[in-house]
N, C-alpha and C positions, 0 to 999 in steps of 0.2 A: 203951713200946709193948707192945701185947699179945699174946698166943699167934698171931696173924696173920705167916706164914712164909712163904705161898706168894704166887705173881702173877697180877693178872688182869691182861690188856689190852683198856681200858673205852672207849679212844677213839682216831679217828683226823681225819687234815684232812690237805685237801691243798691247793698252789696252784699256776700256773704261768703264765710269759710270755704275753700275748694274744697274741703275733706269732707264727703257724704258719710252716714256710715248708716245703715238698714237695721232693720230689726233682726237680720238671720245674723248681722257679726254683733248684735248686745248678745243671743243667744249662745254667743261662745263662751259667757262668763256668766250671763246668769242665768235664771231658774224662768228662763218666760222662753215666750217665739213668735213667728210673725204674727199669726194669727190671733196667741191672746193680747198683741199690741193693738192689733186693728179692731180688732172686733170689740174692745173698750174705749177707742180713743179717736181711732181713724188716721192712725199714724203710720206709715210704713220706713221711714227716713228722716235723718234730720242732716243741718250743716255741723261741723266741732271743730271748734278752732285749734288750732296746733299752737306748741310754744309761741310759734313765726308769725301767729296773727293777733292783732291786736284790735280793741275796740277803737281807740282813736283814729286809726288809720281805716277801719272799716266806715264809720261814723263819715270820714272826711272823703275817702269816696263816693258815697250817697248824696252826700250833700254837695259836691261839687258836680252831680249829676242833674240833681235837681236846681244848682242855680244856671246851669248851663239851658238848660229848658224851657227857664223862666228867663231866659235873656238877659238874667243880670251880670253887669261886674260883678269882681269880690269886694270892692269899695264900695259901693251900692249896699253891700247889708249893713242895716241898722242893728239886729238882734240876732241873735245864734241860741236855740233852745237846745238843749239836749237831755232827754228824756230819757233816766237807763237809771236803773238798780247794781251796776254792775263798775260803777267806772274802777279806771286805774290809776287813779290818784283821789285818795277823799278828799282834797281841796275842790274836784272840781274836772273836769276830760274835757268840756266846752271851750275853754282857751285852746287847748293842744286844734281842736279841730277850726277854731278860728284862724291860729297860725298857719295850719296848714294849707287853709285855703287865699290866703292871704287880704281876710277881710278885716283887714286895720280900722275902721270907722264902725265897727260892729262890736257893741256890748255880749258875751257870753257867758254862761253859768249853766249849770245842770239844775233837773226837777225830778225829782224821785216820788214815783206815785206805782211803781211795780208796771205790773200789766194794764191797768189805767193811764200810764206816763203820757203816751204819746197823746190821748186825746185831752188829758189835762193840761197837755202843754200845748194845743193846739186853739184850745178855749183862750189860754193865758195871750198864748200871742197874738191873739184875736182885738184883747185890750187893749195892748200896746197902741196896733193900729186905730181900733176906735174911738182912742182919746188924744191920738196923732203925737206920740211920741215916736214911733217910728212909720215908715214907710214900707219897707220892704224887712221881712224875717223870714228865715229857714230856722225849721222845726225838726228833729231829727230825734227818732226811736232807733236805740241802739241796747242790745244784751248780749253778753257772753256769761248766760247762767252755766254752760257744761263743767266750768269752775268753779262753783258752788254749789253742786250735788255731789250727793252721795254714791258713785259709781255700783254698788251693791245693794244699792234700796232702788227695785223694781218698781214701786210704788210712784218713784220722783223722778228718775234719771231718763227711764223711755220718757218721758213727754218732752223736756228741753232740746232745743236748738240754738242757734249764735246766730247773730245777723243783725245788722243796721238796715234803715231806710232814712228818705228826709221829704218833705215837703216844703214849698216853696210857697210862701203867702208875700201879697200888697193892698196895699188901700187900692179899692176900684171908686167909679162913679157912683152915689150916691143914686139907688134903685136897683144896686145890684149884690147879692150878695152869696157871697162859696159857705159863710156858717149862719144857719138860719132862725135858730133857736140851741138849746141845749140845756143840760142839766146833768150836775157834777153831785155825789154821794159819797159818804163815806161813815160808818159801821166800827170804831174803836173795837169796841165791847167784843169783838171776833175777829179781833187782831192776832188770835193763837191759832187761826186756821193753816192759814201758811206764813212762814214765816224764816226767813235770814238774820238767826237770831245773834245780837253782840255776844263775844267770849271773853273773859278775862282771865288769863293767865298771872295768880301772884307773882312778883318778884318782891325779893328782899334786896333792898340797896343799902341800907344800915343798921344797925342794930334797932334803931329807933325809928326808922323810916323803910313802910312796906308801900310799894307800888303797886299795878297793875301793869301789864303788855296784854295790848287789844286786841283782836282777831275775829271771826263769825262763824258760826256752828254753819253745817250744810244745809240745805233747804230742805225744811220741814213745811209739812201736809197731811191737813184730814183733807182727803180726795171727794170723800161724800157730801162732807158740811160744804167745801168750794162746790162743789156741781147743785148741790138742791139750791145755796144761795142765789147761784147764776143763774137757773133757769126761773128762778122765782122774782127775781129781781128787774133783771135785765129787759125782761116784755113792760115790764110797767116804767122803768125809766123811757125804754122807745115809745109808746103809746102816749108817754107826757108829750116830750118832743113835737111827736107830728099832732097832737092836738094845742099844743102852742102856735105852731104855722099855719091850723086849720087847714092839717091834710090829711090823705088814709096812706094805710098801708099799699092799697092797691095805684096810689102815685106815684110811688117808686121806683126808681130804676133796679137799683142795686141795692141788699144787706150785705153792710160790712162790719161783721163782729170780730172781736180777737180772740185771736187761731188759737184755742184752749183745748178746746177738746168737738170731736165732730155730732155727739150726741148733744152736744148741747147748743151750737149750731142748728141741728135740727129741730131741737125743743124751741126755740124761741121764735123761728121762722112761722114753725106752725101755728102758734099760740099768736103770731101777729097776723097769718093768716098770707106769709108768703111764699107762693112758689119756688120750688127748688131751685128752680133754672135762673132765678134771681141773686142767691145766697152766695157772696163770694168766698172761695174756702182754696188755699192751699196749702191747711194743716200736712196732708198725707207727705208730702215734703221736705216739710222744712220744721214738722212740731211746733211746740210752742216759744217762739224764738220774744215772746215777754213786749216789752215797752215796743219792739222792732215789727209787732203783727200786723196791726192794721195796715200799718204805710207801706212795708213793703205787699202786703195782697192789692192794694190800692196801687201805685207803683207796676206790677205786673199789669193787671187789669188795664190800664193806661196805656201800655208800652202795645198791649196785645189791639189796641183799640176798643175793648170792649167800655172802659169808662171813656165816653165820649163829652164834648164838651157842653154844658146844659142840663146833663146827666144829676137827676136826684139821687142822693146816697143817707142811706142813715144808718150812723155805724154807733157801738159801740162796745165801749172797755172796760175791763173788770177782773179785781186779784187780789191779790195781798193789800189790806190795809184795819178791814175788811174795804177796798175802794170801789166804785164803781160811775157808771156816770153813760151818758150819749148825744147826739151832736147829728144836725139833721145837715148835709153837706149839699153845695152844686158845685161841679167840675169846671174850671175852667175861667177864662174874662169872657165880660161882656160882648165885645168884641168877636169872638171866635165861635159864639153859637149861630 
């Protein structure tokens, strides 16, 4: 490899479930309505995937979106992240989206970090690049939590959505750089906040030999402990960041947090002292669609032109672990500003 150190981020793709469904049809079964969805969360809609859809296949459209973008082959990738709490196979969903894109010369595996996934996998692939093991990696935030809630707990079920995104990274020249700083957190000790908890079902297979068959309780939530951690947290990881680059808030192009909830969005804006008109948000949409938020709001933002190329961004992620973490971004190659 050659003198090329630094990263650009050249592409992005997104996909998700055709099946909307609103707050007025949760209100056909449970005990809520549009208004005490919104008015706690900012949610009016999400994507839910039907039998027919699948993460691998959402995963692998994003991602063949995003390397199309980036002008790559699929022999061209080196690495294939996939970032999701959800896959459907526990060996691993990252091959199924390799094959499918037919990038044979590409190492894949998944990284489970919850709602954190995508930016901790985008730090990770970051790595790869800066110690030139690979060249080019697609990074991919993909969930289908509607599978793993409780359809009658109010508390959990409005907030989830489904949906992949992917981002497309490469080593650029050397003075330039798409991740600028960052810093990665994580909180055991409040690892019962939320959580997708293991089940074990006994089985008896002999008289002398009792097993287990494995399985996962639905997703569990104290809603309060995640929102005061997040907004207590989350300013001070971004405040490290841009005092790492020796920047302000007021440099910024864009905040990009993940799409949890819209009050807490706006607690962190304020606290870093940024304008609305700045704060990327397509919660009211598509809810909290998990490891898939960031990249796909980044993703849209992109496609819309408003993330332009040169464009400072500092986003970050946070969730179940207790995890957390943030990442000060520029859009784009060098070349293209």
């Amino acid at each position: 490899m050659s003198a090329a150190v630094g990263i650009a981020l050249t592409g992005s793709g997104a996909a998700s479930p055709a099946r909307v469904v609103t707050n007025d049809e949760l209100s056909l079964w449970l005990d809520t309505s549009d208004d005490w969805i919104r008015s706690r969360t900012g949610i009016a809609a999400r994507r839910i995937a039907t039998a027919d859809d699948s993460l691998e296949s959402l995963s692998s459209q994003a991602a063949q979106q995003a390397l199309e973008q980036a002008g790559w082959r699929p022999d061209q990738v080196d690495l294939i992240l996939l970032a999701t709490s959800s896959p459907e196979d526990l060996f691993g969903s990252a091959p199924a989206v390799q094959a499918a894109l037919g990038a044979s010369n590409a190492v894949a595996f998944d990284l489970t970090a919850a709602c954190s996934g995508f930016l901790f996998a985008l730090i990770t692939a970051a790595q790869y690049i800066r110690s030139g093991a690979c060249r080019r990696v697609l990074v991919v935030g993909a969930d289908l939590l509607s599978r793993w809630v409780d359809w009658q707990d109010r508390r959990t079920c409005v907030l989830f959505g489904d949906g992949a995104a992917a981002v497309a990274m490469e080593a650029a020249p050397e003075g330039w750089d798409g991740l600028l700083t960052m810093v990665m957190r994580t909180d055991g000790r409040r690892r019962g906040c939320l959580t997708m908890a293991h089940q074990v079902t006994p089985q008896v297979l002999h008289d002398h030999l009792h097993a287990g068959f494995g399985g996962f309780r639905p997703i569990a939530m104290d809603g309060q402990e995640v929102y005061k951690f997040a907004v207590q947290q989350v300013p001070l990881v971004l405040t490290q960041v841009l005092e790492q680059a020796g920047l302000t808030a007021e440099q910024l192009d864009w905040l990009l947090l993940h799409q949890a909830n819209e009050r807490i969005l706006a607690s962190v804006a304020q606290r870093l002292g940024v304008p609305a008109a700045k704060v990327l948000s397509n919660l009211g949409s598509y809810g909290n669609t998990s490891a898939a938020t960031i990249p796909l709001m980044l993703h849209e933002a992109v496609e819309a032109q408003r993330i332009r190329p040169g464009h400072l961004i500092a986003s970050s992620g946070f969730g179940a672990g207790l995890s957390w973490g943030a990442a000060l971004l520029r859009w784009g190659r060098p070349d293209a500003t």
